[in-house]
N, CA and C atoms as an extended XYZ file, in Angstrom:
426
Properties=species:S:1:pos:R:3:atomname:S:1:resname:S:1:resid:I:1 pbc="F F F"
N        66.706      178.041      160.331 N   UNK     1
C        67.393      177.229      161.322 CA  UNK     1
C        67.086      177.743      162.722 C   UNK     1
N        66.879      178.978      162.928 N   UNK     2
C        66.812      179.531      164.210 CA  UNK     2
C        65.067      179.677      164.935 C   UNK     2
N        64.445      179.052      163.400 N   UNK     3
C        62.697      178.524      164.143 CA  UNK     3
C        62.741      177.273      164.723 C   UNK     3
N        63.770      176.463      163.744 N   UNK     4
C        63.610      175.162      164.179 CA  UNK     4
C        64.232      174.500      165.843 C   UNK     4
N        63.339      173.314      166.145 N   UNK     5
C        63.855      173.088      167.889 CA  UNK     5
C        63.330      174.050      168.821 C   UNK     5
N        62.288      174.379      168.367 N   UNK     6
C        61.583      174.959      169.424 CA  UNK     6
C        61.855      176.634      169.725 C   UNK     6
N        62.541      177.111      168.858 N   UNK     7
C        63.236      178.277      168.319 CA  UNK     7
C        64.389      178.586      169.596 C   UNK     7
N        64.994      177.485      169.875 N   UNK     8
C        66.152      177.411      170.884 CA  UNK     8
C        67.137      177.934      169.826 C   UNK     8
N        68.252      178.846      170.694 N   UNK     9
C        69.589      179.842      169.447 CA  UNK     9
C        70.565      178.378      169.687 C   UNK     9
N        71.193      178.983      168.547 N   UNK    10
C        72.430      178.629      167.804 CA  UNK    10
C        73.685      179.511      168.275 C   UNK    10
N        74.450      178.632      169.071 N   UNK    11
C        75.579      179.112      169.913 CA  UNK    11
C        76.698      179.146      168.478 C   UNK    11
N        77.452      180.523      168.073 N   UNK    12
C        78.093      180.642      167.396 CA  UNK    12
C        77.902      180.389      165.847 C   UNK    12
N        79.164      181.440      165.103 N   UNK    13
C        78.595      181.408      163.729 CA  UNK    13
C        79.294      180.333      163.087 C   UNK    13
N        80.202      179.322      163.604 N   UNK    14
C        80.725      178.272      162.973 CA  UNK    14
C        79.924      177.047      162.679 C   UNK    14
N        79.181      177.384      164.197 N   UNK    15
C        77.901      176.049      164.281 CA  UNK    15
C        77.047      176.148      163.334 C   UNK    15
N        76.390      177.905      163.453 N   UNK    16
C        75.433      177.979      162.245 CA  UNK    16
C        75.606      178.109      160.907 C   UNK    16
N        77.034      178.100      160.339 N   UNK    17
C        77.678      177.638      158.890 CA  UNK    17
C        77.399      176.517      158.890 C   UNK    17
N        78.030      175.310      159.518 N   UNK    18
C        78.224      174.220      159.866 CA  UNK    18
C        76.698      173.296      159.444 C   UNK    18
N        75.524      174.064      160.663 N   UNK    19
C        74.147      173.345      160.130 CA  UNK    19
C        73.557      174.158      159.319 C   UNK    19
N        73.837      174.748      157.901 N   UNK    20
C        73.202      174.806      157.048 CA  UNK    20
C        73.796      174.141      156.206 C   UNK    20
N        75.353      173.976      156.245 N   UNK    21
C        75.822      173.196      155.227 CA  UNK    21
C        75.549      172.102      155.114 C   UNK    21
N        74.822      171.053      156.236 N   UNK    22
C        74.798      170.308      156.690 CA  UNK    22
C        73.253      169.704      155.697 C   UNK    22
N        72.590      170.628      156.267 N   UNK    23
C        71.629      171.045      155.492 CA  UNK    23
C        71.011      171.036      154.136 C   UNK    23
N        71.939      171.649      154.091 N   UNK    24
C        72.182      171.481      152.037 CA  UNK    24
C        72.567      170.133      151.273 C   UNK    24
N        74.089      169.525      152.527 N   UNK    25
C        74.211      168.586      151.675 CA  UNK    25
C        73.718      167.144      152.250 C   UNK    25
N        73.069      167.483      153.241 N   UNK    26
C        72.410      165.943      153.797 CA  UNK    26
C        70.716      165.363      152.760 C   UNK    26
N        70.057      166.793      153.005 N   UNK    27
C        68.843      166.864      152.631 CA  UNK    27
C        68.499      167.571      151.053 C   UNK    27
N        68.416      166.815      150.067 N   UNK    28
C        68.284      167.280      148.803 CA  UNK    28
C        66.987      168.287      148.769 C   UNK    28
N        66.112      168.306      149.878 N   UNK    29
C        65.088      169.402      149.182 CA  UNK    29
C        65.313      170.411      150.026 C   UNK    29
N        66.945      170.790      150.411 N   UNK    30
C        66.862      172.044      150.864 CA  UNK    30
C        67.983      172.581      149.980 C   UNK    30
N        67.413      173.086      148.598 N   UNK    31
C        68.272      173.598      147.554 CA  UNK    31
C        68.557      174.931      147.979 C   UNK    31
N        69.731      175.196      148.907 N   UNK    32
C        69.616      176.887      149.258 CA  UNK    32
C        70.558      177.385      148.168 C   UNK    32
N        71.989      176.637      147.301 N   UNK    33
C        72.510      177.019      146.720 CA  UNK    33
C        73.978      177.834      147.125 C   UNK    33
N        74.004      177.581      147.940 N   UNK    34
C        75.179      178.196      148.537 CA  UNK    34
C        76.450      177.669      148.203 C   UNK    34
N        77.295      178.634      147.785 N   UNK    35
C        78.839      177.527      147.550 CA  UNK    35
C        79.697      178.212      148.463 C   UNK    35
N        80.311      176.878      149.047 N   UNK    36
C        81.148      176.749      150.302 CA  UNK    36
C        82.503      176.489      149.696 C   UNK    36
N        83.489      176.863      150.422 N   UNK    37
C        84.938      176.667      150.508 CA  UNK    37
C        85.279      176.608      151.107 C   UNK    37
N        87.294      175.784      151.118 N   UNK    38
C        87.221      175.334      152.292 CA  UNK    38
C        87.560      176.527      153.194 C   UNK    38
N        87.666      176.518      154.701 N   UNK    39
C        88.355      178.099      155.505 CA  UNK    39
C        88.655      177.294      156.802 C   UNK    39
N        88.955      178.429      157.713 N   UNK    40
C        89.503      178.194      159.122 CA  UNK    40
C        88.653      176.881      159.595 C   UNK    40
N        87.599      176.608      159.645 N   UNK    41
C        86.988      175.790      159.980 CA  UNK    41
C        86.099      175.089      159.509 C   UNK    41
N        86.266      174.543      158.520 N   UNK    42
C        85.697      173.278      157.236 CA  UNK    42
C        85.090      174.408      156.279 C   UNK    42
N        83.779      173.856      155.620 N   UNK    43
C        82.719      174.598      155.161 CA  UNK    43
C        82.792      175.763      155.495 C   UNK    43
N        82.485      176.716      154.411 N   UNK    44
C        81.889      178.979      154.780 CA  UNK    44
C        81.562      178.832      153.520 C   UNK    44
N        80.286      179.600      153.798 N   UNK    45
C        80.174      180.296      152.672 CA  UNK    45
C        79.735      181.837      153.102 C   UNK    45
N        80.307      183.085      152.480 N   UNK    46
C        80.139      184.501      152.799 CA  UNK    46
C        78.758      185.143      152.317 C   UNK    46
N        78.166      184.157      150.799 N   UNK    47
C        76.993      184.558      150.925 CA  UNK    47
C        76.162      184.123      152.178 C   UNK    47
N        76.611      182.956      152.631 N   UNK    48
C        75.034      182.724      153.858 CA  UNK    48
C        75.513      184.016      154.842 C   UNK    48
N        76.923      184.358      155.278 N   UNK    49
C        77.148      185.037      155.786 CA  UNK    49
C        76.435      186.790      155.909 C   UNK    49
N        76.627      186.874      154.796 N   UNK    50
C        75.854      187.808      154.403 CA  UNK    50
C        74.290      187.840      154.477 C   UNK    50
N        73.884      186.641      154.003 N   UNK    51
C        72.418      186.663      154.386 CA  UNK    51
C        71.947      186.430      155.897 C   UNK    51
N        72.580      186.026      156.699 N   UNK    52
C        72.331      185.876      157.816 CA  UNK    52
C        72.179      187.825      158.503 C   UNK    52
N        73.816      188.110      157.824 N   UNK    53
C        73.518      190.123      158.299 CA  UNK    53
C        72.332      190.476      158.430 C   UNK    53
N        71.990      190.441      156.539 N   UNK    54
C        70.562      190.967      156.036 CA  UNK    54
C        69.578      190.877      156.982 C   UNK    54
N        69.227      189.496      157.397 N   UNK    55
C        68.113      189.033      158.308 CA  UNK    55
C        68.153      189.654      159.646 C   UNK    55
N        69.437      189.896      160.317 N   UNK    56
C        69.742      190.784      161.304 CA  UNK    56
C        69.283      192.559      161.242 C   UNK    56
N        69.794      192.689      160.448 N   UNK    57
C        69.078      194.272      159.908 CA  UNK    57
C        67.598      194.455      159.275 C   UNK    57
N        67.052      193.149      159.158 N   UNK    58
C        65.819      193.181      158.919 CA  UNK    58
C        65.075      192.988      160.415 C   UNK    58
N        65.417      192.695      161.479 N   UNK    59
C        65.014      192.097      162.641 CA  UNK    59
C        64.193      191.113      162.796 C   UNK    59
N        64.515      190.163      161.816 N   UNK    60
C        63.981      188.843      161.742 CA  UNK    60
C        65.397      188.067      162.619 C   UNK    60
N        66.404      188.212      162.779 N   UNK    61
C        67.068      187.544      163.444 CA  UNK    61
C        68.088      188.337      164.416 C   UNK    61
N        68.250      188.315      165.526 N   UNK    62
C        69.015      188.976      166.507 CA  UNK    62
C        70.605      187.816      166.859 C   UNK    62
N        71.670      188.784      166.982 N   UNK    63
C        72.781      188.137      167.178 CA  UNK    63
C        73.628      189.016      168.177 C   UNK    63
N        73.737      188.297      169.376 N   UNK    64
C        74.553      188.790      170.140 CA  UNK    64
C        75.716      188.196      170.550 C   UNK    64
N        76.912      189.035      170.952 N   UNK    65
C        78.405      188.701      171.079 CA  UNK    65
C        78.949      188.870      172.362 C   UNK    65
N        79.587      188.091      172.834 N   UNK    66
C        79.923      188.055      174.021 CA  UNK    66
C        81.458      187.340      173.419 C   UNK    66
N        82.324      188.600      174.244 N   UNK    67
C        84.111      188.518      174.531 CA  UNK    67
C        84.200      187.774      175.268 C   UNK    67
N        85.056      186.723      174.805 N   UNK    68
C        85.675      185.285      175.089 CA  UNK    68
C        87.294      186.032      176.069 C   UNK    68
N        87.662      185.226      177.196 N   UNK    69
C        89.024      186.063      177.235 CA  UNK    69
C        90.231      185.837      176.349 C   UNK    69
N        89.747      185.438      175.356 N   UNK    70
C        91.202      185.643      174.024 CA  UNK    70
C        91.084      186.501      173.544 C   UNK    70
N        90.323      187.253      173.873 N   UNK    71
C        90.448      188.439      172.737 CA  UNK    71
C        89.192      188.392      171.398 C   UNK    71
N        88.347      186.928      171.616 N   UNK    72
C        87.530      186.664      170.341 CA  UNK    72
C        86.224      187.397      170.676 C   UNK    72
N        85.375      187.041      169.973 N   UNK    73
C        83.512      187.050      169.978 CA  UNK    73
C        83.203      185.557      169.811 C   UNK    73
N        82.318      185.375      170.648 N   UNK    74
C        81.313      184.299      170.732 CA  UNK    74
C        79.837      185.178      169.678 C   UNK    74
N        79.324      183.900      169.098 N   UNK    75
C        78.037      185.002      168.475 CA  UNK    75
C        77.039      183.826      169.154 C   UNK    75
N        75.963      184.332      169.392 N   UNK    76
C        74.658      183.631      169.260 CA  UNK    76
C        73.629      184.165      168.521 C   UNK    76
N        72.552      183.066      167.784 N   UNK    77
C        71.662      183.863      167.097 CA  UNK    77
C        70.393      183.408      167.971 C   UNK    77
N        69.393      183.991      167.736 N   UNK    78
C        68.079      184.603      167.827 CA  UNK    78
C        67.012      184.314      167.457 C   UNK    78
N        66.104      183.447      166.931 N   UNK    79
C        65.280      184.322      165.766 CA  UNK    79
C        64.369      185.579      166.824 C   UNK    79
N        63.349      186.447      166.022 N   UNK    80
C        62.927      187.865      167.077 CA  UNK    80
C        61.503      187.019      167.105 C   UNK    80
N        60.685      188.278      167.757 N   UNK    81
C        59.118      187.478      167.367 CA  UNK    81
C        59.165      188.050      165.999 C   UNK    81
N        59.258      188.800      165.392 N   UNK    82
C        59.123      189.610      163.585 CA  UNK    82
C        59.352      188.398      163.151 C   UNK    82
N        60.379      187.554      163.402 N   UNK    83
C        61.051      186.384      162.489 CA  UNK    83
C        60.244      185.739      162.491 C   UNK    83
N        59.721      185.269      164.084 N   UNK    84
C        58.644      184.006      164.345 CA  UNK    84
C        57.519      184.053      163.544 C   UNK    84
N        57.323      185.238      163.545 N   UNK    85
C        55.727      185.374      162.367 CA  UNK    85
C        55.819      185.193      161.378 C   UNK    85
N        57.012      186.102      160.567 N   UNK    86
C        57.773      185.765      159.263 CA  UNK    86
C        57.574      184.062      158.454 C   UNK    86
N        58.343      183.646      159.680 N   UNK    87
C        58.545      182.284      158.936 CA  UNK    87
C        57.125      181.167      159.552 C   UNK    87
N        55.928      181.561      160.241 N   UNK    88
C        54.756      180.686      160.915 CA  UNK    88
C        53.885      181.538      159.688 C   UNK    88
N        54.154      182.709      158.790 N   UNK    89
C        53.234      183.161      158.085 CA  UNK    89
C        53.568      182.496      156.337 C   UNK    89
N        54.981      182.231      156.428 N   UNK    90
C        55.100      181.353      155.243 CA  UNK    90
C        54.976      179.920      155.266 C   UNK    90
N        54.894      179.108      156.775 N   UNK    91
C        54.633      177.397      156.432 CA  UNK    91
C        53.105      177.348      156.166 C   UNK    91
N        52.582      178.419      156.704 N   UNK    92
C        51.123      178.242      156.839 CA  UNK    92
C        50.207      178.745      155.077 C   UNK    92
N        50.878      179.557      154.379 N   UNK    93
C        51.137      179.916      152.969 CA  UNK    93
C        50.782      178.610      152.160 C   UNK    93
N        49.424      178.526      151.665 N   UNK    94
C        49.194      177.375      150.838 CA  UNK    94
C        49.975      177.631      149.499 C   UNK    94
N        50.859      178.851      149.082 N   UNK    95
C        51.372      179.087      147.926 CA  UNK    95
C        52.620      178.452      148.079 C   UNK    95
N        53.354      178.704      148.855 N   UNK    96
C        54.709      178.002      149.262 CA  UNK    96
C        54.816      176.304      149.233 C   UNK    96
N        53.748      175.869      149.088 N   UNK    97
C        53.774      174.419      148.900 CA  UNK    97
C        55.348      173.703      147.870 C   UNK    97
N        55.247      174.473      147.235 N   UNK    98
C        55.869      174.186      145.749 CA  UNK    98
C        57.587      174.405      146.420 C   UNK    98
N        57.660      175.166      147.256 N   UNK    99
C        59.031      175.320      147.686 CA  UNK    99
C        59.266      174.221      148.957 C   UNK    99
N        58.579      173.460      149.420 N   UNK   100
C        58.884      172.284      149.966 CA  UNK   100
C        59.008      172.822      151.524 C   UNK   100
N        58.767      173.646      151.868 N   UNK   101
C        59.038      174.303      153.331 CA  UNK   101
C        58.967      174.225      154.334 C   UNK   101
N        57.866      172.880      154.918 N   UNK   102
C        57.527      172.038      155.912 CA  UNK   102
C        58.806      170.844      155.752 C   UNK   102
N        58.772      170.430      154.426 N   UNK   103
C        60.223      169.315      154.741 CA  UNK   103
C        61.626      170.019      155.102 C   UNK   103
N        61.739      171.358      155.126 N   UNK   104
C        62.544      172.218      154.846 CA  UNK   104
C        62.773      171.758      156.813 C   UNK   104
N        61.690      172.615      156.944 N   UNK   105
C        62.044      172.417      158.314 CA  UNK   105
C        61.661      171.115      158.978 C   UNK   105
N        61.109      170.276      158.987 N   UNK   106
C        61.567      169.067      159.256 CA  UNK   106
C        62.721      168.677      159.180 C   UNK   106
N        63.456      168.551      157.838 N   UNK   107
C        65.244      168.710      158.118 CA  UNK   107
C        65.967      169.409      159.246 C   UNK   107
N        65.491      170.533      159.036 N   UNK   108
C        66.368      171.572      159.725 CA  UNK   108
C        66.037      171.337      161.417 C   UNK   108
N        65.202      170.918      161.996 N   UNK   109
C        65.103      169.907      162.867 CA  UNK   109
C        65.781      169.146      163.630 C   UNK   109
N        65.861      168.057      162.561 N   UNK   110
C        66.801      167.199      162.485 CA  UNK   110
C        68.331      167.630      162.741 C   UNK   110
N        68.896      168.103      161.579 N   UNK   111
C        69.827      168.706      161.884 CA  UNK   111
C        70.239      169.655      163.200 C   UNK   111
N        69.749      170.486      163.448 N   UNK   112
C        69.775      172.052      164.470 CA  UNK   112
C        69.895      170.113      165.632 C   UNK   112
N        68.919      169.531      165.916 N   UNK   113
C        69.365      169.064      166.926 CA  UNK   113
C        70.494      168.443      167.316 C   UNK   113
N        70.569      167.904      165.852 N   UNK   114
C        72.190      167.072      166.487 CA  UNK   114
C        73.466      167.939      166.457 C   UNK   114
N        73.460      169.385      165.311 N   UNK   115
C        74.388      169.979      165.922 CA  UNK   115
C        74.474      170.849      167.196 C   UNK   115
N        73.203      171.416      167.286 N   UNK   116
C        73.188      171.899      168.936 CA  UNK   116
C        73.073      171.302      170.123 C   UNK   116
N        73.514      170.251      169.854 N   UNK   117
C        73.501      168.776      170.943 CA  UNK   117
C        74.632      168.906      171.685 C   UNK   117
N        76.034      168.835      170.139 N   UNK   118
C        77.175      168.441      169.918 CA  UNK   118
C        77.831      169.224      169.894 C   UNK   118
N        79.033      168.935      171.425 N   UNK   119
C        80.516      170.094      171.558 CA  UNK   119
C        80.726      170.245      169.768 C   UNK   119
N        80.709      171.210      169.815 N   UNK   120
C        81.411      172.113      168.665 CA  UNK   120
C        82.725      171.169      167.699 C   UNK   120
N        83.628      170.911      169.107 N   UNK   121
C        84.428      170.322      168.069 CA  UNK   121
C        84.355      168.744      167.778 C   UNK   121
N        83.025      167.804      168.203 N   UNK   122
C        82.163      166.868      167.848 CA  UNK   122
C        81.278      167.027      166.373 C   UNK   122
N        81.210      167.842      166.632 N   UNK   123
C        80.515      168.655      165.176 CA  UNK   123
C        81.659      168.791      164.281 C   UNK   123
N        82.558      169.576      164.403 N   UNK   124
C        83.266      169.348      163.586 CA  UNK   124
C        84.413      168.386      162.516 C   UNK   124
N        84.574      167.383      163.551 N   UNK   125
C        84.648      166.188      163.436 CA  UNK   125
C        84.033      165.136      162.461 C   UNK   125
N        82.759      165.567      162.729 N   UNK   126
C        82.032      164.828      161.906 CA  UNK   126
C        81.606      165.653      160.574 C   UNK   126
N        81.802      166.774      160.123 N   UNK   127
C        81.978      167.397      159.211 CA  UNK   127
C        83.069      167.053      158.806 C   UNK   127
N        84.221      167.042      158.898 N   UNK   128
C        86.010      166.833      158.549 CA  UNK   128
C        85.361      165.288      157.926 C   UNK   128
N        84.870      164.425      158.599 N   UNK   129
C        85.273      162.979      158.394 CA  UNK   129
C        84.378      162.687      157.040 C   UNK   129
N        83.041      163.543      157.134 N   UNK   130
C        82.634      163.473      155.761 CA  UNK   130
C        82.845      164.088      154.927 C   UNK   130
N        83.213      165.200      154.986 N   UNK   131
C        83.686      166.065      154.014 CA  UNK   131
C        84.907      166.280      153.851 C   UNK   131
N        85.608      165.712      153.761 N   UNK   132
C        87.241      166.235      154.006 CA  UNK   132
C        87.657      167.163      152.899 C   UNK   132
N        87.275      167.679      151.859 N   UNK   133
C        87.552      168.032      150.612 CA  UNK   133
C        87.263      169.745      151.356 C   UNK   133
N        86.440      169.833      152.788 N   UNK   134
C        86.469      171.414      152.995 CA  UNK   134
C        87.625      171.690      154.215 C   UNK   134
N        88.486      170.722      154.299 N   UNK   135
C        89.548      170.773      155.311 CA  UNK   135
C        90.881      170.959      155.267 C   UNK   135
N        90.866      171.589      153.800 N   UNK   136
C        92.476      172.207      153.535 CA  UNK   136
C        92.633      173.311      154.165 C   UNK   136
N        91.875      173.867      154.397 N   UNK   137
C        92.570      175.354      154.726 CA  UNK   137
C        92.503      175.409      156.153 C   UNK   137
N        92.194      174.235      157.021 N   UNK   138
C        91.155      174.334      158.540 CA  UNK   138
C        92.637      174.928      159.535 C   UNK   138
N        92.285      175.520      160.264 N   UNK   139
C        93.319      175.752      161.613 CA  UNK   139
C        93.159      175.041      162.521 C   UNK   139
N        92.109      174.119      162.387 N   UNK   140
C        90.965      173.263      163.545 CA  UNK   140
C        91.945      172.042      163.971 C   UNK   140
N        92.769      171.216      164.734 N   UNK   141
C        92.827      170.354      164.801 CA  UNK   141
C        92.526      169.464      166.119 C   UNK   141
N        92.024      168.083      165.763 N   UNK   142
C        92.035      167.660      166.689 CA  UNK   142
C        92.786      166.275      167.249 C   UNK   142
């Protein structure tokens, strides 16, 4: 997500839950497998969470935080140049064919733009209205 759009970041980690879930369930050939529940703000899942860390400690993806005056973190992600090569050394991979990885990101495209377009809680909105089944637990209202 963080190659796609020109490798422009992803303001916060709700957004970037948000467009992978988005991801997963818009576009059938992006089988990432992730199971989501509902939480504070629609869709989470702790494995992407976790894999997103990983990629951070691998320095394929950089995330920096900036204190909000409530007391929160803002996150933004990154991808590094390590990442950029990473992932320009696997579309270019005539073996990877089979994992669909050019439509992969063509989706992800798609997606990354319209949620990094869209105030946050526009985005979310439109997550709630299609998914409502991840909006029991939300603190989100609008």
């Amino acid at each position: 997500m963080a190659y796609a759009s020109d490798k422009e970041p992803v303001e916060g980690r709700t957004r970037m839950q948000k467009m992978l879930f988005l991801l997963q369930q818009e576009y059938k050939s992006c089988d990432f497998q992730y199971k989501y529940h509902a939480y504070d703000y629609g869709p989470y899942s702790s494995t992407l969470q976790t894999d997103l860390d990983e990629l951070i400690d691998e320095g394929l993806l950089e995330e920096e935080d900036q204190a909000l005056p409530s007391g929160k973190y803002k996150y933004r992600y990154s991808i590094t140049k390590k990442g950029i090569k990473h992932v320009e050394s696997a579309l270019s991979d005539p073996r990877n064919k089979k994992l669909q990885l050019k439509q992969i990101y063509r989706s992800s495209e798609k997606i990354k733009a319209f949620a990094n377009s869209a105030n946050l809680n526009d985005l979310l909105k439109y997550v709630y209205a299609k998914y409502p089944e991840y909006t029991k637990f939300s603190i989100f209202e609008f």
